[in-house]
C-alpha positions, 0 to 999 in steps of 0.5 A, spaced: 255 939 393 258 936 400 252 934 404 253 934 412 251 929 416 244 930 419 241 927 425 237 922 422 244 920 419 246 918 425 242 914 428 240 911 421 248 909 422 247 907 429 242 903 428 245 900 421 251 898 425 251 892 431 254 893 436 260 887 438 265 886 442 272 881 440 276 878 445 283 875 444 286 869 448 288 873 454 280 875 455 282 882 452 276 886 449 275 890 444 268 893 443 266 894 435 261 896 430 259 893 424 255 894 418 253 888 414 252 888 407 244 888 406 241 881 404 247 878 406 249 872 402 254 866 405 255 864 399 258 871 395 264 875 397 265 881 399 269 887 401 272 888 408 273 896 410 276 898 416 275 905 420 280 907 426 277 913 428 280 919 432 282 920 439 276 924 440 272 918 439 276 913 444 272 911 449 268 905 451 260 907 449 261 903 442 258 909 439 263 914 439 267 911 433 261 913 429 261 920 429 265 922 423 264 918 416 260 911 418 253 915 416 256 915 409 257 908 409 250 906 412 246 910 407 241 906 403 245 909 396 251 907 398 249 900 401 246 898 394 251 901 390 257 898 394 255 892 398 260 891 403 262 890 411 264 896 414 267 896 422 269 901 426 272 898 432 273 903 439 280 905 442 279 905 449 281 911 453 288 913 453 290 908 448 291 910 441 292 906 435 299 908 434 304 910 441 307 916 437 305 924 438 300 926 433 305 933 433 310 931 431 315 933 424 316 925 424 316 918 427 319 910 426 315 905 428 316 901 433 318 893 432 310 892 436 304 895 435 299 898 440 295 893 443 289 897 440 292 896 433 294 888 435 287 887 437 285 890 430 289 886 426 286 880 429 279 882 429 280 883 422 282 876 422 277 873 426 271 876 421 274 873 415 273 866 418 267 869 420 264 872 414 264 870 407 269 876 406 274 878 399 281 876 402 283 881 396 278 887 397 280 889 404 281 896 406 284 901 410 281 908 412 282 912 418 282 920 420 287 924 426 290 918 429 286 914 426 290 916 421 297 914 423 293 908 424 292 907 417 299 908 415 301 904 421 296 898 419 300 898 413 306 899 413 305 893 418 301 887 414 303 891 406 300 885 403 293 884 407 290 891 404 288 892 396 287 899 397 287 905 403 285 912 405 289 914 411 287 921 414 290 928 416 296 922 420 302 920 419 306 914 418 314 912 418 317 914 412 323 910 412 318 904 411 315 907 404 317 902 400 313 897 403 307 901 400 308 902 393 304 897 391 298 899 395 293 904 392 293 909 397 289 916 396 291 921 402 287 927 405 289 933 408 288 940 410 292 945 408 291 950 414 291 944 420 294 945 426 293 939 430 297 934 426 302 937 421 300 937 413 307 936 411 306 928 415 302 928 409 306 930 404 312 927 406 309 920 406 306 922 400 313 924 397 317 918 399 313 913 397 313 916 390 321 915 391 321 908 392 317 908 385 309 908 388 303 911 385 300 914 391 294 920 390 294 926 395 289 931 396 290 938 399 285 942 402 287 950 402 285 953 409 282 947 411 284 945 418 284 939 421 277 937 419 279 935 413 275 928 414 268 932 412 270 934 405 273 927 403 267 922 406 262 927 402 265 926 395 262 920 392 269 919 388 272 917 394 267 911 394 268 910 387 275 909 387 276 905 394 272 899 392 274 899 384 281 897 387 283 890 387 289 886 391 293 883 386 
């Protein structure tokens, strides 16, 4: 049965996940939420997941990111079952994660990451210095642009992620041998239009020609909230945190 995200949900999740904010060296900012895993104890490791959420959700309030997925993460089952830090930093308006156009058949990626995405990679550094965190289980996971944010953030660090779920996005095909080595288990709908399914399929069948063994998940006449069917399915979660970074 896939469950919808109440209000109660929500908030449960805003409340569960604090309110931060990182700066680099220059001063810049990037604001961020993060849910800790409850009786937190030094002295343990644990798993890092990271969520780049969609443009929808850009801006400068800390809360949006925490619309789609993040009340999954939150709730009491799943903070027993799995106990894990959880962060979802906030792309600013009119910046993305990936300077690419989401409707694109294709993109190369280019030599720099986006500054929200550089910021991204620091911040992830930054908690493992902060916080007793599991170098070997850190996840990347993501929707629409925080989709292509996810292959992007692979393709980029392939040895840092132990496993990833990238979200009806899109990566550079050309990079997908750096990947065959990460468990990847992709998601889209069969009837978006937002951002093309076959971003998805290409990806997916280029990584399998370089000798990968990434999963794929189509939804039929789904369109591009793909998203809802995924974070609802406790299967997902289950193999997510069951993978381990060689």
């Amino acid at each position: 049965m896939i469950s919808i995200p109440t209000a109660a949900m929500a908030q449960k999740a805003k409340e569960r996940f604090a309110a931060k904010e990182y700066k680099d060296a220059d001063d810049n900012q990037l604001l961020y939420r993060i849910l800790k895993p409850q009786d937190y104890d030094p002295k343990k490791s644990y798993p890092l997941v990271i969520f780049w959420h969609g443009a929808g959700e850009r801006g400068d309030n800390n809360t949006s990111q925490l619309v789609h997925g993040m009340d999954d993460f939150a709730t009491d089952e799943m903070m027993a079952k799995y106990p894990a830090f959880v962060v979802a930093p906030q792309c600013p308006t009119g910046e993305r994660w990936v300077n690419v156009s989401w409707a694109a058949d294709s993109h190369q990626m280019e030599e720099k990451p986006s500054e929200s995405m550089r910021m991204s990679f620091e911040l992830i550094d930054a908690l493992q210095k902060e916080f007793s965190i599991d170098a070997n289980r850190i996840y990347a996971c993501g929707l629409s642009m925080g989709g292509f944010g996810t292959w992007d953030a692979l393709q980029r660090r392939p040895n840092q992620f132990a496993a990833a779920i990238p979200i009806c996005g899109g990566g550079d095909t050309a990079e997908a041998a750096e990947l065959v080595n990460t468990p990847i288990w992709a998601f889209h709908g069969g009837a978006d239009t937002v951002v093309k399914t076959q971003r998805s399929r290409d990806m997916i069948e280029a990584i399998k020609a370089a000798g990968g063994k990434p999963k794929y998940t189509e939804y039929p006449n789904v369109g591009h909230n793909s998203w809802a069917q995924t974070f609802a399915n406790p299967e997902v979660y289950d193999w997510l945190f069951a993978q381990h970074r060689e």
